[in-house]
C-alpha positions in Angstrom: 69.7 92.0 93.5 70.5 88.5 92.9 73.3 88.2 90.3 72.1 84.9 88.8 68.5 85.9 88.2 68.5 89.6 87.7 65.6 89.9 90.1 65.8 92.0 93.0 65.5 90.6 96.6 65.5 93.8 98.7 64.4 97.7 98.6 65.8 99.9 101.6 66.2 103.6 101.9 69.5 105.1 101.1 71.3 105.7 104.6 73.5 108.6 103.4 70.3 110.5 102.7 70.3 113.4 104.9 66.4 113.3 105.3 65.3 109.9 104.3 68.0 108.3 106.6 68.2 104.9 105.5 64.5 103.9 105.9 61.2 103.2 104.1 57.2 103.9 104.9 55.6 100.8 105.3 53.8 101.1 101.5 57.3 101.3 100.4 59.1 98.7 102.2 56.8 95.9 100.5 57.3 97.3 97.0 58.7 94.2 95.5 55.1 92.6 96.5 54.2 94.7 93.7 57.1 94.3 91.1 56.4 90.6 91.4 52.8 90.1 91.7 51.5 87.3 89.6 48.4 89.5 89.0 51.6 92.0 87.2 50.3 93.0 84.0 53.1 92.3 81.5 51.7 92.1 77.6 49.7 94.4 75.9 46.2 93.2 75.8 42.7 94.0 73.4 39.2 93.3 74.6 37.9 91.1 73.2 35.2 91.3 70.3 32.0 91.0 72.4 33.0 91.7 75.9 31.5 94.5 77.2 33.0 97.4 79.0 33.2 97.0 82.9 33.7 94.4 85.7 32.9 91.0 84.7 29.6 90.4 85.9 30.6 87.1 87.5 34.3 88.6 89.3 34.5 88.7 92.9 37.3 90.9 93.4 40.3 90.4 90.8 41.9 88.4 89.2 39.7 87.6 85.8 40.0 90.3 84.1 42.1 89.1 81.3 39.2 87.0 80.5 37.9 89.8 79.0 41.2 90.5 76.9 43.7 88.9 74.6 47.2 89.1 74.3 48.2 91.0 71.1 52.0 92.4 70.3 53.0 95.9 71.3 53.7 96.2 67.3 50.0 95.4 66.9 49.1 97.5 70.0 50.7 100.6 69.3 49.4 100.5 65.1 46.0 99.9 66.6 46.5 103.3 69.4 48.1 105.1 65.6 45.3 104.1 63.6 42.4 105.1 65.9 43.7 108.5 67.2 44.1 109.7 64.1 40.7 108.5 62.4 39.2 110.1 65.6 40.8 113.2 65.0 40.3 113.5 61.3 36.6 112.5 61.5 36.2 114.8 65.3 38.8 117.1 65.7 42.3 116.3 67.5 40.9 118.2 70.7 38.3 114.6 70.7 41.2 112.9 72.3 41.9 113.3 75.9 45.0 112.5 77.9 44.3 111.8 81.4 47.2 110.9 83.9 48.7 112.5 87.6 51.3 111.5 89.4 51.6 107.5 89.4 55.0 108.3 89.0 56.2 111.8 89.8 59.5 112.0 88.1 60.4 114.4 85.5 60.3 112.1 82.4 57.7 109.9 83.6 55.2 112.8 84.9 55.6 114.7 81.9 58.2 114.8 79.1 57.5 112.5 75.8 53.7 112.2 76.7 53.3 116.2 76.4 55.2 116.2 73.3 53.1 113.9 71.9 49.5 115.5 72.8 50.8 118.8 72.1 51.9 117.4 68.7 48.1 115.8 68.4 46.9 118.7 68.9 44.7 117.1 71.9 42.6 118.7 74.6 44.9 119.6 77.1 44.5 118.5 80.8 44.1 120.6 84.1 46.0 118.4 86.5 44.3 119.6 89.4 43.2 116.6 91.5 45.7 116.7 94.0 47.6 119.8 95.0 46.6 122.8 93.1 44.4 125.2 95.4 47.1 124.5 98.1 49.6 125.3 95.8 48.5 128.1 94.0 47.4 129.5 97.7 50.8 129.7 98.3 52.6 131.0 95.1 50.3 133.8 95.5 51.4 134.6 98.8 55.3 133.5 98.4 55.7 133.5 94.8 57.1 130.0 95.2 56.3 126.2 97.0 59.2 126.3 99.5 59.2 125.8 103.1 60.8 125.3 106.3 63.5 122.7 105.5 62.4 119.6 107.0 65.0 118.8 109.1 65.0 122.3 110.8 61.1 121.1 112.7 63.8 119.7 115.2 64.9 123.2 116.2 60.9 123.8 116.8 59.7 124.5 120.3 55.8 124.5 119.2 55.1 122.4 115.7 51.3 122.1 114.5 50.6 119.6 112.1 47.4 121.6 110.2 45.5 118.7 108.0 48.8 116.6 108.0 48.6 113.0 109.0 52.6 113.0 109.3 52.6 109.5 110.5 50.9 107.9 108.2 52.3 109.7 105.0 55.2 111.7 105.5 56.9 109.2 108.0 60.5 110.9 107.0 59.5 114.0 109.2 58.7 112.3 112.0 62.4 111.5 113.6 62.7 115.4 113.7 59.4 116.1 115.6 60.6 113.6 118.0 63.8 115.2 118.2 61.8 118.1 119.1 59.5 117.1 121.4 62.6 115.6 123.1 64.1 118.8 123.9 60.6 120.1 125.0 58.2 121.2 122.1 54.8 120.7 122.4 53.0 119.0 119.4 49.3 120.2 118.6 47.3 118.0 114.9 44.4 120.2 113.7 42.5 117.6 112.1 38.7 116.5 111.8 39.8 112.8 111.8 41.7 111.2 114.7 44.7 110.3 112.7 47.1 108.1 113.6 49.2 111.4 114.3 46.7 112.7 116.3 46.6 110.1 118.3 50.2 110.6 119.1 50.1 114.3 119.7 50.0 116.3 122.8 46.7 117.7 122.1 44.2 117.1 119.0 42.4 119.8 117.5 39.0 118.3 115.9 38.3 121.4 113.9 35.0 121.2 111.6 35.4 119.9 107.9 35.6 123.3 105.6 36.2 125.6 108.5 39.8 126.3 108.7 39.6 129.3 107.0 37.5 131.0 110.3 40.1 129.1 113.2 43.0 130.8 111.4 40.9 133.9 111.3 40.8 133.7 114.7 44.5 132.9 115.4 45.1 136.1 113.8 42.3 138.1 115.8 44.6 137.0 118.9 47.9 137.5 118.0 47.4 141.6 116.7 45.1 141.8 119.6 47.8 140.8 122.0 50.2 142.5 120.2 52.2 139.2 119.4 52.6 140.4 115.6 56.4 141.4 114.2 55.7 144.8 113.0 58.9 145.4 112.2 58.9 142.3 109.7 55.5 142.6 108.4 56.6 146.2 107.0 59.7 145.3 106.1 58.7 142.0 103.8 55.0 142.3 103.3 52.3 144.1 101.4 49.2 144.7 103.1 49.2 143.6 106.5 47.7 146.5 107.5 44.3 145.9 106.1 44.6 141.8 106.7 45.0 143.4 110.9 41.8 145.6 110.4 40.0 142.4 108.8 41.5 139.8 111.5 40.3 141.8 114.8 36.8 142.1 113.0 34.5 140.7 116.0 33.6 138.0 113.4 36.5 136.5 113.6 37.1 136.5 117.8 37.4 133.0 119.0 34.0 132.8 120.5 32.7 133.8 117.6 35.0 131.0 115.6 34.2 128.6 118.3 30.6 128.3 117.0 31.5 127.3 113.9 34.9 125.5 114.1 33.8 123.1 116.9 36.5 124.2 118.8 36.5 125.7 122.1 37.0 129.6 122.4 39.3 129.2 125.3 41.1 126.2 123.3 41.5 128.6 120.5 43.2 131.2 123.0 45.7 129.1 124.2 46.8 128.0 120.9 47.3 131.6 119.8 49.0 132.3 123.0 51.2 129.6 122.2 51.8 130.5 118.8 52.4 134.1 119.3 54.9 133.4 122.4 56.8 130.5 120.3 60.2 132.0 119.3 60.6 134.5 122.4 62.5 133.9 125.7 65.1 131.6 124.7 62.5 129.1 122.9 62.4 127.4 120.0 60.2 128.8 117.1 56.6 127.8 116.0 56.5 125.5 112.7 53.2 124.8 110.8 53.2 121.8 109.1 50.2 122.1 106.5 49.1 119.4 104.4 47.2 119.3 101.0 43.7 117.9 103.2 43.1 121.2 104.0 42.5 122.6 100.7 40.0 119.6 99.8 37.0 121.8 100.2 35.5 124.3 98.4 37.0 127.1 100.2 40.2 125.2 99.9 42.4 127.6 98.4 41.5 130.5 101.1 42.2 127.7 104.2 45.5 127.5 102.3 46.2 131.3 102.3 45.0 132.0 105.4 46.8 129.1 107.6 50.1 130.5 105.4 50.1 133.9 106.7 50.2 132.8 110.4 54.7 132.8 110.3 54.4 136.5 108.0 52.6 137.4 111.4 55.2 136.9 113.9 58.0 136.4 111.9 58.8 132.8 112.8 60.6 132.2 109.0 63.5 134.7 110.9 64.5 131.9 113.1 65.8 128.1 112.7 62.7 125.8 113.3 59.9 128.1 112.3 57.8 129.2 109.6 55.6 126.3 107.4 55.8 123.6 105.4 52.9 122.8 102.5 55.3 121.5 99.7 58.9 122.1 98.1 58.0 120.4 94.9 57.9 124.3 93.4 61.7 124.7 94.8 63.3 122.5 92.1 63.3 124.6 88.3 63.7 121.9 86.0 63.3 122.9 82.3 59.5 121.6 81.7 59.3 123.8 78.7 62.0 122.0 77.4 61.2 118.9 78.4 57.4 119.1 77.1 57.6 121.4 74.0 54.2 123.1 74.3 54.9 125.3 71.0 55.2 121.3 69.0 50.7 122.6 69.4 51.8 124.9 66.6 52.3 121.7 64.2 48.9 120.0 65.0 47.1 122.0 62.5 44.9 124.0 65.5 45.2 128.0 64.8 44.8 127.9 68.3 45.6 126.2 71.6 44.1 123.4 72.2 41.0 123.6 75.2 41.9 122.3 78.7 39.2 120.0 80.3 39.7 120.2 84.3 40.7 116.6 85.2 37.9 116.3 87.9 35.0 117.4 85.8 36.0 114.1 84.2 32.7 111.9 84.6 31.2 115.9 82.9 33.8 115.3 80.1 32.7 112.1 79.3 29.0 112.1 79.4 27.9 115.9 78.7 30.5 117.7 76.5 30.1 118.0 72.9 26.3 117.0 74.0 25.1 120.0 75.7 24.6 123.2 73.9 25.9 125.3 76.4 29.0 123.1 78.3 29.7 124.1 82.0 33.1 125.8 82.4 33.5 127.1 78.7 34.5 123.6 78.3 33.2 123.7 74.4 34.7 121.4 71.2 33.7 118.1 70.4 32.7 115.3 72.3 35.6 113.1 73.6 35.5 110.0 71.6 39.1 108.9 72.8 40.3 108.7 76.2 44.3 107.8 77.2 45.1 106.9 80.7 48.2 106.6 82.2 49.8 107.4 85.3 46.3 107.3 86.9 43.0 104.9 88.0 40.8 107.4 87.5 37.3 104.7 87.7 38.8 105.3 91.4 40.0 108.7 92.2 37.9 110.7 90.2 34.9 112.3 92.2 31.1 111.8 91.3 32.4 108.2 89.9 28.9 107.0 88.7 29.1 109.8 86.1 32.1 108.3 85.2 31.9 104.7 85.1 28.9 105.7 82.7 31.2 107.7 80.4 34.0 104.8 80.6 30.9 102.6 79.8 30.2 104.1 76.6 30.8 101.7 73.4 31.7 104.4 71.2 34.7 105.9 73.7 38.0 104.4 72.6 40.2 103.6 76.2 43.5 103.0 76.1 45.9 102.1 79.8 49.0 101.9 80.5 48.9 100.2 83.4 50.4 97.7 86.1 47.8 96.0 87.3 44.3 95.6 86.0 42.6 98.1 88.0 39.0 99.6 87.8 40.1 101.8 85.0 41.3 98.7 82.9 37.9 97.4 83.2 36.4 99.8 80.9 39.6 99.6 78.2 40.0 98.7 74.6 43.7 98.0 74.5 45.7 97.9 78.1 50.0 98.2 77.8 52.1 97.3 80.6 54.1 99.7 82.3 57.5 99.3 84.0 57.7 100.4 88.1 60.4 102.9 89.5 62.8 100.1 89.8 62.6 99.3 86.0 63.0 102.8 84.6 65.7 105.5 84.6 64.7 108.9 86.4 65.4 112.3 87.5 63.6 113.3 90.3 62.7 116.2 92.8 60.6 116.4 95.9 58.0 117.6 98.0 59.1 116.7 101.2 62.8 117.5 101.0 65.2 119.7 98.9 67.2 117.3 97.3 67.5 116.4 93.1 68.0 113.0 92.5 68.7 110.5 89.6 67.2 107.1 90.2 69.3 104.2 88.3 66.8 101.7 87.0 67.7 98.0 89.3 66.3 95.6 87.1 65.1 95.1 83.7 61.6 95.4 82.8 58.9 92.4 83.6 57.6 90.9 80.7 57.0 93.5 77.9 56.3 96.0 80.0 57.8 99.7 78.6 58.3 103.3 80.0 56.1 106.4 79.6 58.8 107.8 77.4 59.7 105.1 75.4 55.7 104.2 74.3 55.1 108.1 73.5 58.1 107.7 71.7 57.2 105.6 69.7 54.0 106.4 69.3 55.1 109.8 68.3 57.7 108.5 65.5 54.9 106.3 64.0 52.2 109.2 63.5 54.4 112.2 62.8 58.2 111.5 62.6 59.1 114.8 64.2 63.0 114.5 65.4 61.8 115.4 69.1 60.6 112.2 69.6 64.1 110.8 69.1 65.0 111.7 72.6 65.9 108.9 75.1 65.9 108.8 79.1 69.9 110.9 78.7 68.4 113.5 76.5 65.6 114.2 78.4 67.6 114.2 81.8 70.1 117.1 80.5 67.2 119.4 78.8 65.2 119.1 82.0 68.9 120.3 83.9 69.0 123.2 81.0 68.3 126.0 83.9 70.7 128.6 85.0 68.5 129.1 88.0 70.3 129.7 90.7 68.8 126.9 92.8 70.4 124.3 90.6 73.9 126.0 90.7 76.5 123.1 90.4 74.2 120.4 89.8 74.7 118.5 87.1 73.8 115.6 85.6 77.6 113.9 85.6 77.2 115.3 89.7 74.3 113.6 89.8 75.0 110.1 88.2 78.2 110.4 90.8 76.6 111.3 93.8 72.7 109.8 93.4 71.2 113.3 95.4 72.5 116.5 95.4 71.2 119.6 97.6 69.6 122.4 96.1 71.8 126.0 96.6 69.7 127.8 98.7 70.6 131.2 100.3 72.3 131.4 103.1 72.8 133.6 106.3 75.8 134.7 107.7 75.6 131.4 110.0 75.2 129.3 107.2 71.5 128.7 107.4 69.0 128.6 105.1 65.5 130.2 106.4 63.1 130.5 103.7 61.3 133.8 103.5 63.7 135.4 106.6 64.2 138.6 104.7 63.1 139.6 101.6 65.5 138.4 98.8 62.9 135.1 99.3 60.4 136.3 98.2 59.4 135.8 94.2 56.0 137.3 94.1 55.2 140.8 91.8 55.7 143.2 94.7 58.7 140.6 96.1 57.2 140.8 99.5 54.8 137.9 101.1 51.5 139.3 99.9 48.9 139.9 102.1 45.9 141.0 100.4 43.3 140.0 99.0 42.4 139.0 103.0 41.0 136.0 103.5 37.8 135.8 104.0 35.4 132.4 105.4 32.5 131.3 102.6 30.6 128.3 104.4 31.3 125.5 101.4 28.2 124.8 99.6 27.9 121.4 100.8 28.4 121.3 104.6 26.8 122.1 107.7 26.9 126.1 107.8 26.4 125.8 103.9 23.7 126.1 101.3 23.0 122.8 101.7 23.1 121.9 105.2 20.4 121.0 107.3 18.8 119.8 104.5 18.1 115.5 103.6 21.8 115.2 104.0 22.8 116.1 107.4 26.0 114.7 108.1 29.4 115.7 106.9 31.3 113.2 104.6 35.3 112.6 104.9 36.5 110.3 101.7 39.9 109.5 103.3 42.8 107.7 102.0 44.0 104.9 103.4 47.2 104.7 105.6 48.6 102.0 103.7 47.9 102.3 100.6 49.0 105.4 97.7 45.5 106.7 96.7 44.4 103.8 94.8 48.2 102.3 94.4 48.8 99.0 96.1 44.9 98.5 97.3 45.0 95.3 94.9 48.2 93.7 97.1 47.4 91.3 99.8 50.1 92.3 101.8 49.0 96.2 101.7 45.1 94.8 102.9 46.1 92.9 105.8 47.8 96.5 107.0 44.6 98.2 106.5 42.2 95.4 107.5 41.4 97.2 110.7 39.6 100.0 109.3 38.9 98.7 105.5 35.2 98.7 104.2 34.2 100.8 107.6 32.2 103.8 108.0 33.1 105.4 111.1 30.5 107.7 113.0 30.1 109.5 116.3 28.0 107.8 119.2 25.5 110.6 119.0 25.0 109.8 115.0 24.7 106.4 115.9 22.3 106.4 118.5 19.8 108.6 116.8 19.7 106.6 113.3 19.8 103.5 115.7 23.2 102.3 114.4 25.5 99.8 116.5 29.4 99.1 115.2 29.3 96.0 113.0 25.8 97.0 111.1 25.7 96.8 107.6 25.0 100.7 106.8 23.9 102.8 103.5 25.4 106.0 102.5 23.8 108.1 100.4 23.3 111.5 98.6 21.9 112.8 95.1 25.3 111.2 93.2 24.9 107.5 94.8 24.9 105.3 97.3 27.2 103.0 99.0 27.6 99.9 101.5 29.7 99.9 104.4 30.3 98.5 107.7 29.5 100.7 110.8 32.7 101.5 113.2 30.7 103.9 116.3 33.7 105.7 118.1 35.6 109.1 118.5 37.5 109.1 115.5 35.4 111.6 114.3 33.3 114.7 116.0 29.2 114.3 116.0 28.0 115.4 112.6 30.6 113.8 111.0 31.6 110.2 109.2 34.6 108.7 107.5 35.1 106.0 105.4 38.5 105.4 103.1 39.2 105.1 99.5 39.4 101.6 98.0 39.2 100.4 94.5 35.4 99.9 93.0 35.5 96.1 92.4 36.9 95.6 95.9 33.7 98.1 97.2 31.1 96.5 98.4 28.6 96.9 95.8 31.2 98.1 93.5 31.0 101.3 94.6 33.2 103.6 96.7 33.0 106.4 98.6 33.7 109.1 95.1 29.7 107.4 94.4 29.5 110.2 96.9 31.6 113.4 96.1 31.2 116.0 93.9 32.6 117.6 90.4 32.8 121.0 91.8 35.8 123.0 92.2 37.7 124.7 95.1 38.1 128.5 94.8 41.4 128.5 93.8 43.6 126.6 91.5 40.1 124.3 90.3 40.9 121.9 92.4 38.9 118.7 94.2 36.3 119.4 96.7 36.3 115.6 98.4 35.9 117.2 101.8 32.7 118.9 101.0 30.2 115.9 100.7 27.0 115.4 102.9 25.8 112.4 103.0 22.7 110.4 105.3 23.2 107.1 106.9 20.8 104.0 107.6 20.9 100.8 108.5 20.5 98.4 105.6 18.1 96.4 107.1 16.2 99.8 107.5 16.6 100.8 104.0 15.1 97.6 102.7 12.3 97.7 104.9 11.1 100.8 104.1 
């Protein structure tokens, strides 16, 4: 940081970082492009009387939104937010307002702390936060009884490592240096994927499995290895319940590989070899077999069983007993801060509800907006009153949300009072009555966890906030001490950081918060063997589930998603298979605005990649202007014809609406329905047709 200005000049990773090592992903590494943007937004801001909700008609792009707003005070801001919360809830209900945020920032106080409080104290809907991670999540708890995992810098002891939906190269870079180390010693890497990632690409061999079908190849992995015998008997009776029945289901002729091959896409004889090598990883002086599983998997509607199944593979043959093996989804479960403390949940009992409050799933939001409190019988049991306010924060939803032309109408409605708390003016801020500036990492104080390592962490705020711009706890806050006055929302970033520590959990044994102000990470006290190892899930003391074994049943069975090729649906007008990807350099929708994040994804921006074969029939050539469509909307992209992805199956990336052509991106196209487990998004069960535009308009 310069001394003279107070502004910061450089961001690196922290070289005494055990797993990070002293280096950034390239998002990361141009973070100050987005701390000092001059399209930064800095001072509160109302629309102005008149202006209607949505993109300015005339705006290529960005960068005239605030035409459509006016500065205002945050004194004025936040007695405006006061005022029209509680008229909507005296004259609706408090359960009228909705919160709506994710993980913008994923640090304790940022994620959720004061802003819980202060909806609980409301008495608002409640939000399921399920947009992300869920069904993977809740896969594995039921399973484990915990998110924990092989510890990332054991892949390195691996001698076979499969990366199952993970693009590891393109968004979990810090992994990498220890599958190199790996394969460096001689272990053979293997991507199951649909898409030709940029870590597929780099792999030994690439696995183009079928969108919604991993369910039925890990099926089939299992019909190989108790066929061959390559199951640890002595470990699945010794730490799991009900493995005889999942062996009965697995050797099912249903589930053979030339069965699976039918369906999967891949090869019965390729399916062979990879159980061969899975079962035999481990044995003979070689290093163990390590799954690293990423949340794409569980983005379809049988999402939640993909999860479960692919996590039972290491309870099979045992490969958590050895240094290097077992799987990797998540560790963000692993860390047991006090989130009842932190969020007070029982501050409900003060909103005057004799009950709690109804939870609306975050990606039936478009269904929130435009149906409930309309219909007389609501979908879901979501029941109450319509929403008639809406508070974002932490999230772009106009973006991320699926079936986004059901939303973009609800944001659209005149009577719906928006209010962001925002960076940037993004799609969201398009449809907003009052927008507040919020501060980046680098401006706020923190206490953080992971999912990619096992390390707690304060992060020391490096600057002072831009402009006005002011924390998620310090505006609910203050928000809170202006409607209600309740002591709890007295509590500053240092309260907050010691009641989320409150734990005797024995994970968090010695840390501290004086440790961590010293020390800036701290490892988590995980068990250890008598070598001083710690191997997730090795015996049974792991294991936090009802029975406290790794639980087996109920056996995973493969359901065809409604939406795809073997589904309901398929072979219907919508024949091909739709992947809504995100984009390599950007964060979901974060840093899509920066010019310096575009140029990085310029190569495959605004593209809709298809097969030759899917090509050729619909007479499509790379560089045609193309239409995508289904019964939610319709988009315009570019045509990219090569073997990214398998025949029957296109790709295009996420991008912000206004920077869509058209105004539209690829959630025009994907649907409000939920994955089996955990309610979670079904992005990667879409179908979609394709024609030329030229096509289109002449017929």
């Amino acid at each position: 940081m310069d001394t003279l200005t107070g502004r910061a000049t450089k961001v690196q990773g922290d070289p005494s970082h055990p797993v990070t090592r002293g280096f950034l992903c390239g998002k990361v590494a141009r973070y100050l492009d987005r701390v000092y943007s001059p399209e930064r937004l800095l001072y509160p801001m109302r629309r102005k009387a008149g202006v209607p909700k949505g993109p300015l008609a005339e705006a290529a792009g960005v960068g005239r939104e605030s035409e459509a707003f006016e500065r205002i005070s945050w004194d004025e801001a936040l007695e405006l937010i006061a005022k029209r919360l509680e008229q909507t809830a005296a004259e609706f209900g408090p359960e009228s307002v909705l919160p709506y945020s994710y993980a913008g920032t994923i640090g304790q106080l940022g994620y959720g702390s004061m802003d819980r409080r202060f909806f609980y104290r409301l008495g608002a809907s409640q939000l399921d936060r399920t947009i992300c991670a869920s069904a993977g999540g809740e896969a594995l708890t039921q399973i484990y009884g915990l998110k924990l995992g092989t510890v990332p810098q054991d892949f390195a002891h691996a001698g076979l490592i499969v990366a199952w939906g993970s693009n590891i190269h393109g968004n979990n870079i810090h992994l990498w240096p220890f599958i190199e180390e790996a394969r460096r010693k001689g272990a053979r890497f293997i991507v199951i994927d649909p898409y030709r990632t940029r870590t597929a690409a780099l792999a030994d061999e690439h696995l183009a499995v079928r969108p919604g079908t991993d369910v039925l190849l890990a099926l089939a992995i299992m019909h190989v290895l108790f066929r061959d015998g390559q199951d640890d008997a002595k470990y699945l009776q010794e730490c799991t319940l009900g493995w005889e029945e999942l062996r009965s289901h697995a050797l099912k002729s249903v589930h053979s590989p030339e069965r699976a091959a039918q369906v999967t896409g891949i090869a019965a004889e390729t399916i062979e070899r990879l159980a061969t090598a899975y079962g035999h990883a481990g044995k003979d002086g070689r290093g163990a077999a390590a799954i690293r599983l990423n949340y794409g998997v569980q983005r379809s509607e049988n999402g939640g069983t993909a999860v479960r199944a692919v996590a039972m593979l290491p309870l099979i043959t045992g490969s958590w007993k050895q240094r290097g093996g077992g799987l990797l989804l998540s560790t963000s479960g692993s860390f047991p801060f006090n989130s009842a403390r932190l969020q007070l949940p029982l501050m409900m009992q003060r909103s005057g509800l004799k009950r709690a409050s109804r939870v609306v799933n975050m990606n039936k939001l478009g269904f929130a907006l435009t149906e409930l409190g309309h219909t007389p019988a609501a979908e879901d049991s979501m029941e109450g009153p319509p929403v008639k306010a809406l508070f974002v924060y932490n999230c772009n939803p106009a973006t991320v949300a699926p079936d986004s032309k059901r939303v973009l109408a609800g944001l659209r409605r005149e009577d719906l009072f928006t209010v962001v708390h925002e960076q940037f003016f993004t799609d969201t801020t398009d449809y907003a009555d009052v927008v507040l500036p919020a501060t980046t990492f680098l401006e706020h104080k923190e206490l953080m966890g992971a999912y990619g390592h096992l390390f707690a962490q304060i992060s020391q705020p490096a600057i002072a906030p831009l402009g006005e711009a002011r924390s998620n706890v310090q505006l609910f806050g203050e928000l809170g001490r202006r409607m209600f006055g309740d002591p709890e929302f007295e509590d500053g970033e240092e309260e907050l950081i010691a009641q989320a520590l409150e734990t005797d959990h024995p994970f968090f044994a010695g840390i501290t918060k004086e440790r961590l102000e010293r020390e800036g990470h701290v490892p988590l006290s995980l068990p250890e063997n008598e070598r001083g190892e710690s191997l997730p899930f090795s015996t049974r003391e792991w294991f936090k589930t009802p029975s406290g074994r790794g639980e087996l049943t109920p056996v995973p069975e493969w359901i065809a998603p409604h939406e795809s090729r073997n589904g309901a649906e398929g072979g219907g007008e919508y024949p091909l298979e739709f992947l809504p990807r995100k984009a390599d350099n950007y964060m979901n929708s974060t840093f899509a605005n920066l010019p310096g994040h575009r140029q990085m994804e310029r190569k495959t921006a605004g593209l809709l990649e298809m097969h030759p074969s899917d090509a050729m029939a619909r007479g499509v050539a790379t560089g045609d202007s193309v239409s995508v469509w289904n019964g939610r909307g319709r988009i315009t992209l570019t045509a990219s014809v090569g073997e990214a992805v398998s025949a029957g199956v296109v790709a295009a990336r996420l991008d912000w609406q206004k920077l869509s052509q058209d105004g539209a991106n690829v959630n025009a196209l994907t649907s409000e329905r939920l994955t089996d487990i955990g309610g979670g998004a079904t992005f990667y069960s879409t179908l979609v047709e394709v024609a030329r535009v030229a096509d289109v308009a002449a017929d």
